[in-house]
Backbone bond lengths (Angstrom), bond angles and torsions (degrees), N, CA, C in turn:
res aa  C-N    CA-C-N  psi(-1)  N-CA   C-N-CA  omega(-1)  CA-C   N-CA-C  phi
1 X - - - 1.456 - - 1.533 110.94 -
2 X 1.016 126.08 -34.09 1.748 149.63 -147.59 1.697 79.81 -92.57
3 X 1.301 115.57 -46.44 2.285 102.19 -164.32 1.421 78.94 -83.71
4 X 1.498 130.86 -60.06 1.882 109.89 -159.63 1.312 112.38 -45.81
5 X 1.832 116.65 -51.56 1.563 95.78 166.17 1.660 125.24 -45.02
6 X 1.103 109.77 -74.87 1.631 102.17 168.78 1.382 126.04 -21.62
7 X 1.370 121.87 -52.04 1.328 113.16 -171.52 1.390 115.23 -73.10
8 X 1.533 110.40 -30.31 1.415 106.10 -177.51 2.022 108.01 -86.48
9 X 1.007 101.83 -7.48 1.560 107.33 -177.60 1.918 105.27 -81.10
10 X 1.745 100.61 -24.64 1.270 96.10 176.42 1.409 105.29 -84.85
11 X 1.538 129.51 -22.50 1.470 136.19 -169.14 1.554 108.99 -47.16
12 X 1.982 87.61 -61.14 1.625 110.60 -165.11 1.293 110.82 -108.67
13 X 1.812 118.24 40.42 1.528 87.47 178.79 2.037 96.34 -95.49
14 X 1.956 112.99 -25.58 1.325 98.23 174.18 0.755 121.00 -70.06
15 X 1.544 151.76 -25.90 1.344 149.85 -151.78 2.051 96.45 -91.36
16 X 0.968 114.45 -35.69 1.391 128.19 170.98 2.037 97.87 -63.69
17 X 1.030 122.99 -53.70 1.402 129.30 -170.01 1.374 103.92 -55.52
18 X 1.356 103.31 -59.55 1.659 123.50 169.66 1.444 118.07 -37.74
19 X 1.019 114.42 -63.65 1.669 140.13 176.51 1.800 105.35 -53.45
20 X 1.334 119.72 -54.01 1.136 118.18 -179.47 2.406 107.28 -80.67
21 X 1.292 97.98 -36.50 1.919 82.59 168.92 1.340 115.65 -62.92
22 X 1.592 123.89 -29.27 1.590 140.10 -173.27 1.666 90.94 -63.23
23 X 1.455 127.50 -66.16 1.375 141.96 -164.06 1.809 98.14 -43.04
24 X 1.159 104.35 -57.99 1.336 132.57 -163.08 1.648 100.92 -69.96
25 X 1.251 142.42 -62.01 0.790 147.81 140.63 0.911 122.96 -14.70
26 X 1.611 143.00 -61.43 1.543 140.04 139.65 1.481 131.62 -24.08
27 X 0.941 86.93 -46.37 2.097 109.32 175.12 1.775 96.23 -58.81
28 X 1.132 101.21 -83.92 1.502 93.32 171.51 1.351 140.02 -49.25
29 X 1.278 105.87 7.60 1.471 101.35 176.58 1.364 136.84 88.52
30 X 1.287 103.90 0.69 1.674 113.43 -167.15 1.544 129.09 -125.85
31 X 1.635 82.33 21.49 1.485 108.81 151.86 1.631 125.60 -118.68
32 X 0.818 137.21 110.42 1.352 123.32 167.68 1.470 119.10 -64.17
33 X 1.450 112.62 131.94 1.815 124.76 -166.48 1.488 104.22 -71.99
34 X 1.142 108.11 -28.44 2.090 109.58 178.13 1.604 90.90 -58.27
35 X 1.319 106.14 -50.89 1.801 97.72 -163.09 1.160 107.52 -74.40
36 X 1.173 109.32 -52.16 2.045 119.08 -166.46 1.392 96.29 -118.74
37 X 1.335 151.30 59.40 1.784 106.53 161.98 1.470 145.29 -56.41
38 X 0.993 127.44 169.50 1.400 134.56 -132.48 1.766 81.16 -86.24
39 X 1.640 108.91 147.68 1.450 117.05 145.55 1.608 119.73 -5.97
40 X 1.345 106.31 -68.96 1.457 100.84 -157.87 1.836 103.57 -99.56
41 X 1.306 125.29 0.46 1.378 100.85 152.75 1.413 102.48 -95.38
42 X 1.332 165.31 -1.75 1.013 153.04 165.36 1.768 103.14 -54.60
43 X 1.511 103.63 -56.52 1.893 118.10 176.00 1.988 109.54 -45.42
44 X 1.364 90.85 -25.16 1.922 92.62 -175.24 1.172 104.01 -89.85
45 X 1.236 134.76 -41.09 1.500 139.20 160.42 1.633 110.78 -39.07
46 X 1.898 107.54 -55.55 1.849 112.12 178.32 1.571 92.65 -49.64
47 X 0.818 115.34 -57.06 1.680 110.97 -165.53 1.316 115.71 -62.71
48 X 1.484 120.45 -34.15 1.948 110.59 -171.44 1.768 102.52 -83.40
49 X 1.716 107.21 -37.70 1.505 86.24 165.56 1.085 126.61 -81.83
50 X 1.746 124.94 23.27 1.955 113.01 152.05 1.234 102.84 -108.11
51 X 1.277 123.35 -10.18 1.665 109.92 -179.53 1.928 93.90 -86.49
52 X 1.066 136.06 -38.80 1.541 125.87 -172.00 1.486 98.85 -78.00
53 X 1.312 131.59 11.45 1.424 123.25 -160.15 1.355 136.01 30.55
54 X 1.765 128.34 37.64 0.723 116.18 160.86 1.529 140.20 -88.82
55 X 1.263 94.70 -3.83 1.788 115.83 -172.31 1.223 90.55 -88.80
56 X 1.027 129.65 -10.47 2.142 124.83 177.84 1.582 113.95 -93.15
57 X 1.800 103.06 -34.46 1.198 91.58 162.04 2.015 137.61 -91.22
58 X 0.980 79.63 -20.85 1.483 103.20 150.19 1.422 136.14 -44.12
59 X 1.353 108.29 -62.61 1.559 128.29 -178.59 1.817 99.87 -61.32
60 X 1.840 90.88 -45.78 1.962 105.43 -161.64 2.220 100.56 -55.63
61 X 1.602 101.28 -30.56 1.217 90.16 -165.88 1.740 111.10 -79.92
62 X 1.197 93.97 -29.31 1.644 120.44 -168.53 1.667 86.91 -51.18
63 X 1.319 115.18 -79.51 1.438 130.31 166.29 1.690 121.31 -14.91
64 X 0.869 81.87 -89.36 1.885 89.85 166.71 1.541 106.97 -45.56
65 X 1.004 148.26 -84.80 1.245 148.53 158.72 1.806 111.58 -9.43
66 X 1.468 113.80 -44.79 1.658 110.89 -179.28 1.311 101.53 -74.62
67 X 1.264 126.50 -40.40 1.328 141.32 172.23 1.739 132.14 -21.20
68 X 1.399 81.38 -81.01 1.699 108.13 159.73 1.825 126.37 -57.49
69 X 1.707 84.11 -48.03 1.486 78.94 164.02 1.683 130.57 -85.18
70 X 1.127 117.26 -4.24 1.200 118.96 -177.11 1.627 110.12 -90.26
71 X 1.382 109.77 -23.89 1.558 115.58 167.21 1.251 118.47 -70.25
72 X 1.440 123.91 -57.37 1.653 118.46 171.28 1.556 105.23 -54.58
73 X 1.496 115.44 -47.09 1.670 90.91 -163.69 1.899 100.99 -79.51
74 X 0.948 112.01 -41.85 1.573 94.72 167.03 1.818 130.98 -59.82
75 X 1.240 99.49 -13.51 1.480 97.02 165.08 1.640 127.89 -81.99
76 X 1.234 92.53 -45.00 1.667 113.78 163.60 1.525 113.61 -61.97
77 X 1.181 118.68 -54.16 1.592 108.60 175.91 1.479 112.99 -63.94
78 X 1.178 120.06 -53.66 1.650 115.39 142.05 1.539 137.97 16.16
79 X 1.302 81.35 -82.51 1.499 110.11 -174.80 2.022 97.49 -65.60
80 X 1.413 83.01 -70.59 1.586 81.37 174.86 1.432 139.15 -27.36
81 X 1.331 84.53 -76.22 1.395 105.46 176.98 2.009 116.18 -46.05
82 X 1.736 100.55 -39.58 1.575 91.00 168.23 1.367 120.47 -75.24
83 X 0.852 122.51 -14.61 1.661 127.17 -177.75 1.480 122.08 -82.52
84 X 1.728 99.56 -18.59 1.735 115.46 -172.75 1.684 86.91 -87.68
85 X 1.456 121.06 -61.41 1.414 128.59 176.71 1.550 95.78 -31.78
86 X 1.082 119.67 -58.91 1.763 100.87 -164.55 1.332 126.39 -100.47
87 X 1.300 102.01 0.83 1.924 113.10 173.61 1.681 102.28 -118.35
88 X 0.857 104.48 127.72 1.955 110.52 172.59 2.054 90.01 -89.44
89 X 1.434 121.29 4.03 1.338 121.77 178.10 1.681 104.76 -79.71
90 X 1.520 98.31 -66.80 1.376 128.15 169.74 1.844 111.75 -28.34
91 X 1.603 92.46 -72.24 1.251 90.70 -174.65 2.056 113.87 -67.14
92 X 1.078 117.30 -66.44 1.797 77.92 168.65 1.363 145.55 -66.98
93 X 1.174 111.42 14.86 1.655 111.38 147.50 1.767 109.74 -78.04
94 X 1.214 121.93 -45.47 1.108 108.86 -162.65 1.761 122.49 -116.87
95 X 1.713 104.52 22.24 1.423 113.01 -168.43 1.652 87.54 -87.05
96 X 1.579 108.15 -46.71 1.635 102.49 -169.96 1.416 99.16 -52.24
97 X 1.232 122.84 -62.80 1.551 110.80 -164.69 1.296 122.52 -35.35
98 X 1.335 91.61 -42.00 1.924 110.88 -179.71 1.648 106.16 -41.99
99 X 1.321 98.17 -68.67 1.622 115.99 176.25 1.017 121.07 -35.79
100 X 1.703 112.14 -49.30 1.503 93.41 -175.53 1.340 115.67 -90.81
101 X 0.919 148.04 15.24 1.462 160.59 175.52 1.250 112.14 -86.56
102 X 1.450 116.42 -28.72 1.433 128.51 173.10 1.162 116.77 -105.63
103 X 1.626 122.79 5.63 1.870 107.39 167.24 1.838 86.95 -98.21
104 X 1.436 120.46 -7.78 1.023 111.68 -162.94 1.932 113.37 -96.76
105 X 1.355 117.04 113.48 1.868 100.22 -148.54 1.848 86.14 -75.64
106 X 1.409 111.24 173.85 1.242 152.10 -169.97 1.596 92.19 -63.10
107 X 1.093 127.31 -89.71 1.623 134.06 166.95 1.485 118.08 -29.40
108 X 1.140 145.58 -27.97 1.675 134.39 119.41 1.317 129.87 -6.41
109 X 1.398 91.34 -82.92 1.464 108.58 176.04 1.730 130.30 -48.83
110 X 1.198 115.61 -19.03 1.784 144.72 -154.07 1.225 83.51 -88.87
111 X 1.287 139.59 -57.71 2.007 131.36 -145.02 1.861 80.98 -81.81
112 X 1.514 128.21 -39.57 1.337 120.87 -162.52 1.483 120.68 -80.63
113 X 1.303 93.88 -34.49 1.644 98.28 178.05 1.518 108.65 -85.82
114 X 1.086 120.38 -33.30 1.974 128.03 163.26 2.048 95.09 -41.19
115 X 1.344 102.91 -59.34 1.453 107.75 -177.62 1.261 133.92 -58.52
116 X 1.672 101.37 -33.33 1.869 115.12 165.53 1.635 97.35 -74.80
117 X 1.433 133.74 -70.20 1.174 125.34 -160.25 1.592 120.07 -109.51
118 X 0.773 132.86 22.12 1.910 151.27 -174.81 1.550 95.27 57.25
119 X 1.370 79.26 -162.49 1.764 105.52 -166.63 1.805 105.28 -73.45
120 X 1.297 122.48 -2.94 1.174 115.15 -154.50 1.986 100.50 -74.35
121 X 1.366 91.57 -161.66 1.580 92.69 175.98 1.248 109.44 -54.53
122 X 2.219 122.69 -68.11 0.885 135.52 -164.72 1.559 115.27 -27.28
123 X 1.496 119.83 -33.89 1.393 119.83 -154.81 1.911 103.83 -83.47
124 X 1.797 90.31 -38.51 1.596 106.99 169.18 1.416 126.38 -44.38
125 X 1.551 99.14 -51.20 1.365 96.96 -162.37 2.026 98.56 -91.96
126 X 1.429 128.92 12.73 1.263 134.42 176.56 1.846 92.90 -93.30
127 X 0.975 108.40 -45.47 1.439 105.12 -176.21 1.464 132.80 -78.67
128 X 1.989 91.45 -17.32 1.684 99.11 153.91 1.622 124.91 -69.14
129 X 1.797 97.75 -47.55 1.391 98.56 179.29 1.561 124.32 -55.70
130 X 1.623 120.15 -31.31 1.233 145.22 -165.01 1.911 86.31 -47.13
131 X 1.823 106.39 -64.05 1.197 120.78 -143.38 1.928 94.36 -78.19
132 X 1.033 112.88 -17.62 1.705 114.42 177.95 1.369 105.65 -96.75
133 X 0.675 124.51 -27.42 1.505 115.72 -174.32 1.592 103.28 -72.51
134 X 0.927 126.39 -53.84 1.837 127.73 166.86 1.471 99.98 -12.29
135 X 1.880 99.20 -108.44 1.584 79.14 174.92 1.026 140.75 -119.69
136 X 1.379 99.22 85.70 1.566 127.08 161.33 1.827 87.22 -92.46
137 X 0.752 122.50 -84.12 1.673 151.01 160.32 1.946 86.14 6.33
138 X 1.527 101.58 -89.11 0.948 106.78 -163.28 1.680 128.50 -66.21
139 X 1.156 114.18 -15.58 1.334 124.01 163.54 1.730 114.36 -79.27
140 X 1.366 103.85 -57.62 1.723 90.94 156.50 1.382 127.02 -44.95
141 X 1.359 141.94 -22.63 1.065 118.36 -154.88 1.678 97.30 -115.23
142 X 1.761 105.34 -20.73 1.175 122.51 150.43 2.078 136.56 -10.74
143 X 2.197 64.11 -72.65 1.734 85.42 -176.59 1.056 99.51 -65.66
144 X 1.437 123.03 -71.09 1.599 115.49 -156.63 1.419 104.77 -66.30
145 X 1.370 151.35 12.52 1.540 119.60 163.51 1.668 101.24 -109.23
146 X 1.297 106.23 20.40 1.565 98.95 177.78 1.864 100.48 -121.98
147 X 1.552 125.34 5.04 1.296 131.25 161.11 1.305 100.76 -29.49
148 X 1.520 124.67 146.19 1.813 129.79 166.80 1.464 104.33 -71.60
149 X 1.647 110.09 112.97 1.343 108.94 174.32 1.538 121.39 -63.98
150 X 1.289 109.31 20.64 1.644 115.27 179.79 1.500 95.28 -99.93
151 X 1.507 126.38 -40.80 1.735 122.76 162.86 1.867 94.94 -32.34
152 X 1.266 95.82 -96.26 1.410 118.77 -169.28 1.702 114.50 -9.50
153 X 1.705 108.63 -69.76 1.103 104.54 167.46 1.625 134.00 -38.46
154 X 1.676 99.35 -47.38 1.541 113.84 167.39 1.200 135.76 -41.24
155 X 1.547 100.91 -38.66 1.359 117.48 178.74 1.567 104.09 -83.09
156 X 1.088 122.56 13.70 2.205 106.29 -158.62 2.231 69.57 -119.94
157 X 1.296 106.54 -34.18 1.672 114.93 -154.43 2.136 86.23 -63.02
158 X 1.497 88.95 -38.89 2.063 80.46 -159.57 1.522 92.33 -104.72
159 X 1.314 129.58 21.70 1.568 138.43 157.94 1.906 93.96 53.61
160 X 1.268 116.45 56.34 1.008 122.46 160.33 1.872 111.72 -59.28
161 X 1.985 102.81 160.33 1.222 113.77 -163.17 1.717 86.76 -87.14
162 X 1.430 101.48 174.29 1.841 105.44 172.66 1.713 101.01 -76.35
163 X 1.414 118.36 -27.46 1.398 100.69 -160.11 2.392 95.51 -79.50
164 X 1.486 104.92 -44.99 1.108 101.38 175.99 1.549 112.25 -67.09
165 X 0.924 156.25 10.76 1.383 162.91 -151.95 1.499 97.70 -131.49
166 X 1.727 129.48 -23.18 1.285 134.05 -176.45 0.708 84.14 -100.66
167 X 2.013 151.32 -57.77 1.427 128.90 -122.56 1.209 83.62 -113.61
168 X 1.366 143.70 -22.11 1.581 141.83 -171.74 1.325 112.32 -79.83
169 X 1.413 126.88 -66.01 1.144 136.08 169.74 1.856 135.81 -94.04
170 X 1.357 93.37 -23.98 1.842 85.72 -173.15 1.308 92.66 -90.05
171 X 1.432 132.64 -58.05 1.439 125.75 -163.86 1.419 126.39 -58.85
172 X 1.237 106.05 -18.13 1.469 142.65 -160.90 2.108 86.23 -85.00
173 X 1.230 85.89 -70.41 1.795 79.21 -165.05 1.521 110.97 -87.01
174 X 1.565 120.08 8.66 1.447 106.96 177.13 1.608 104.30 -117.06
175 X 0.712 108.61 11.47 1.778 124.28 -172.67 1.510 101.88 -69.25
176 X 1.475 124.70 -68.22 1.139 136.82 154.09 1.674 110.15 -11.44
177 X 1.282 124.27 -62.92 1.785 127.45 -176.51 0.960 111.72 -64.71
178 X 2.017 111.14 -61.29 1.293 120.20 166.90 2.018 125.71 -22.67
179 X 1.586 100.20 -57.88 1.262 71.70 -152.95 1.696 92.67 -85.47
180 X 1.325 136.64 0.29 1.551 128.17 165.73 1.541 102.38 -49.21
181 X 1.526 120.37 -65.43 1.159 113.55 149.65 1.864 134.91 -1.21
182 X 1.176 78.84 -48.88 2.129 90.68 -177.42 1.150 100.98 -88.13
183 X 1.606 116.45 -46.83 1.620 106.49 164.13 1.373 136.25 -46.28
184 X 1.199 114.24 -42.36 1.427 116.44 174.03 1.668 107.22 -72.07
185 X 1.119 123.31 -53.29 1.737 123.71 175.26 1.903 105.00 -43.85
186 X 0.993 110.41 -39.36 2.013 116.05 -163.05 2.201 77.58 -71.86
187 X 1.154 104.81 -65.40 1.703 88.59 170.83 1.299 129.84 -26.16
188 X 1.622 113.08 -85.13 1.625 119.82 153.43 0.964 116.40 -0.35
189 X 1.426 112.72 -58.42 1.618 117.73 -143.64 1.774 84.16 -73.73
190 X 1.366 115.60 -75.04 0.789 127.24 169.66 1.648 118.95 2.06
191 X 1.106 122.15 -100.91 1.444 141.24 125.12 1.583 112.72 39.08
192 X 1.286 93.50 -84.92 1.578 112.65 -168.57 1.552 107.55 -84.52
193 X 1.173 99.76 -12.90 2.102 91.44 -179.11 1.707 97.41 -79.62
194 X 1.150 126.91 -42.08 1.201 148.58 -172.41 1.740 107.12 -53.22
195 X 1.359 107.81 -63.55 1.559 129.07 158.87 1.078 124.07 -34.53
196 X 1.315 125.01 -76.28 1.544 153.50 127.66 1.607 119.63 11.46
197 X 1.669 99.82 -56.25 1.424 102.59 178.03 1.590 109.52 -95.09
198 X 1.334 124.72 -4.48 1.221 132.93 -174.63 1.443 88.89 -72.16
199 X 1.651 154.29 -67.93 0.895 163.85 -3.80 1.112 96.95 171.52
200 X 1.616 95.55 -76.51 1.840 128.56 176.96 0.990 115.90 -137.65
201 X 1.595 111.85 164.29 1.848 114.98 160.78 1.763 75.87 100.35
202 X 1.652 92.94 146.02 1.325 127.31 144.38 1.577 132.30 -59.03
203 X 1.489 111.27 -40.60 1.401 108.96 -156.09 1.473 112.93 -133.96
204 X 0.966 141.05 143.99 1.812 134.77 -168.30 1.818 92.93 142.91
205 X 1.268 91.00 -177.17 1.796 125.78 163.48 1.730 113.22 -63.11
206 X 1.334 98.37 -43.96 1.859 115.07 -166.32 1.469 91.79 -71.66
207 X 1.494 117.77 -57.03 1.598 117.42 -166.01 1.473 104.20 -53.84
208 X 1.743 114.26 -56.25 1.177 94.05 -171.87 1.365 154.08 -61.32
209 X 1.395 92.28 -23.55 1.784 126.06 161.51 1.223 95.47 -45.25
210 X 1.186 118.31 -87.65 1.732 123.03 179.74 1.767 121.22 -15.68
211 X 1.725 84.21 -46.40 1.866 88.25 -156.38 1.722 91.26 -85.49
212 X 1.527 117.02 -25.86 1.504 110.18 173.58 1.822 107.35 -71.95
213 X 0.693 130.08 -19.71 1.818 138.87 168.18 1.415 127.31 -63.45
214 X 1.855 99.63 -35.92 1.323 107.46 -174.84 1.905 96.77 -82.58
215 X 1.119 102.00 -24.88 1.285 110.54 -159.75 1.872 111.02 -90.97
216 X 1.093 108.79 11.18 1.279 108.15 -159.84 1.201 159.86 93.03
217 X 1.964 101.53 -36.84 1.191 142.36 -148.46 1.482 99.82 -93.32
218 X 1.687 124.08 93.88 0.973 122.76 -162.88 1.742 107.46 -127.79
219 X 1.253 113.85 24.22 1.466 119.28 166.65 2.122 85.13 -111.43
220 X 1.348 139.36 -38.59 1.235 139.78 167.30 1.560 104.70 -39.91
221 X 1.343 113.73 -53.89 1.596 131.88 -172.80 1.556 108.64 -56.88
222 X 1.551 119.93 -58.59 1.246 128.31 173.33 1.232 111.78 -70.52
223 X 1.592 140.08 -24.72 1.205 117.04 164.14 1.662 124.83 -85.60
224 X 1.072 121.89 -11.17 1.515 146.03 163.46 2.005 109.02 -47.69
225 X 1.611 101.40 -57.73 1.413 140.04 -176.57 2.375 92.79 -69.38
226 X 0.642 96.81 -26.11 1.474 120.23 169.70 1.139 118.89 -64.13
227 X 0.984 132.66 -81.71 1.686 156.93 -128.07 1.367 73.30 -116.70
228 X 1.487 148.36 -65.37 1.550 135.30 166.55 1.554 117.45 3.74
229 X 1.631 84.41 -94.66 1.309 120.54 -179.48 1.796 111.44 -41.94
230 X 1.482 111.74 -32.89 1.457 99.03 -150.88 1.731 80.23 -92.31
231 X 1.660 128.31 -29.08 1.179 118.50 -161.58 1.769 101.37 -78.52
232 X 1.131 116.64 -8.53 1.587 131.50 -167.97 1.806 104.61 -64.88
233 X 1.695 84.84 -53.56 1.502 108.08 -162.38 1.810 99.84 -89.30
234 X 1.350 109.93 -40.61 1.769 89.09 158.32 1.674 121.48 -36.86
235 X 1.473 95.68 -67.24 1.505 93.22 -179.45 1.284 120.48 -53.13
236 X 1.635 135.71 -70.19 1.607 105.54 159.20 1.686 143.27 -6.35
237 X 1.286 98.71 -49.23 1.045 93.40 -168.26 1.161 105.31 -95.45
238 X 1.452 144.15 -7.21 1.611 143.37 155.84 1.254 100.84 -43.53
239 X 1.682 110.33 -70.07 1.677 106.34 179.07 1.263 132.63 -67.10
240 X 1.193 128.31 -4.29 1.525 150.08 148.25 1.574 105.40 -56.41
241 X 1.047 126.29 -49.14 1.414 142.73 176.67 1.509 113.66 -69.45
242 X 1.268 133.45 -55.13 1.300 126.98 166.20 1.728 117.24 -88.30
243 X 1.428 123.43 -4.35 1.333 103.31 141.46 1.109 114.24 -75.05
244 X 1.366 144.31 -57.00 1.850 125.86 -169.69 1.865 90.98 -30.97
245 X 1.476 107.66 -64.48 1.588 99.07 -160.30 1.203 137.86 -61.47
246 X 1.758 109.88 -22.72 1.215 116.04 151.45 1.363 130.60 -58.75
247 X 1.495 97.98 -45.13 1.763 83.03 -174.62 1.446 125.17 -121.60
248 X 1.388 97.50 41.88 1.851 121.50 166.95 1.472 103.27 -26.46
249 X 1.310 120.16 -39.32 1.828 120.29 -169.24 1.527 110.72 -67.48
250 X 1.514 90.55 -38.42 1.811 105.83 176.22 1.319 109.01 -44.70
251 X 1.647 115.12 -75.08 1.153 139.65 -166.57 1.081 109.50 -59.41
252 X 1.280 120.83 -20.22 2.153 114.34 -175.10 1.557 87.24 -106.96
């Protein structure tokens, strides 16, 4: 109990330091509130968009939208990525593709796929998966060609089956990459729904930023930019949290 306090006391004691010179700084006058407002009207803004409920419906679409897209592009990179691991066929048909999708950033892609499929969800949740599937892809295909070829051999020595030969040894030692892999995509996802709705669409996290921007409302903007960030880093740290627990065997 005694290190979690500590660790989180080391997390938040600058961002708290920060927060209180910003406060202070306002007080005196030597910020203007159009540009920066102060700490605590930004906090009155967090509060009127949960008491009018729009930050609930907002968040609910954002959500659903990371959701959907994080399943196709993690299933597909998935898929991929195991099939590149075990075919040297697979993987040059489908490493270039990989590549170019990744010199090519996320915000590119948004004016074209808005243009193939409109502003609706469908286009959202293609442009979430787009950004997870990378590396999902590339961390899968990662793990399994870096397995200890002393497994491998082992397994050819006791004429193991393909399904025990996956669940014994490959999944076993690429799982570990894989799901860093998922970590970085749950970011993405993150990321690009946000982007995405800035773009197009009426309704999300992205729109509202936008519609607080058009409007002036820039303590709304910074607490929006808020509730982002903090829901970003929840999620990290869930999966930060059930890898330690998954792979306790790793780590000892």
């Amino acid at each position: 109990m005694k290190k979690l306090i500590i660790k989180y006391f080391n997390m938040l004691i600058v961002p708290v330091i920060l927060v209180i010179i910003w406060q202070c700084l306002s007080n005196a006058g030597l910020i203007y509130d159009v540009i920066l407002p102060s700490p605590i009207k930004c906090w009155y803004a967090f509060v009127e968009i949960v008491k009018n409920g729009s930050l609930k419906v907002d968040l609910l679409v954002s959500l659903k939208r990371v959701l959907f897209g994080c399943l196709w592009g993690v299933g597909i990179g998935f898929t991929l990525g195991l099939l590149s691991g075990f075919s040297r066929v697979v993987e040059r048909i489908v490493d270039p593709i990989i590549n170019i999708l990744r010199q090519i950033a996320i915000y590119a892609w948004i004016p074209l796929i808005i243009l193939w499929f409109g502003i609706g969800d469908t286009s959202k949740v293609i442009i979430i998966a787009k950004a997870v599937l990378v590396p999902v892809y590339i961390n899968t295909l990662g793990g399994i060609r870096d397995i200890n070829t002393q497994y491998i051999e082992l397994s050819k020595v006791l004429e193991l089956d393909k399904w025990t030969f996956l669940s014994k040894i490959v999944f076993p030692s690429a799982a570990p990459v894989i799901f860093s892999g998922l970590r970085l995509s749950v970011s993405a996802a993150w990321t690009s729904v946000v982007a995405a709705e800035m773009l197009g669409g009426l309704t999300g996290l992205g729109y509202a930023l936008l519609n607080a921007k058009d409007y002036l409302k820039s303590d709304r903007l910074i607490a929006l930019m808020a509730v982002i960030a903090v829901i970003g880093i929840l999620f990290d740290n869930i999966l930060l949290l059930l890898q330690k627990q998954i792979f306790k065997w790793k780590e000892a």
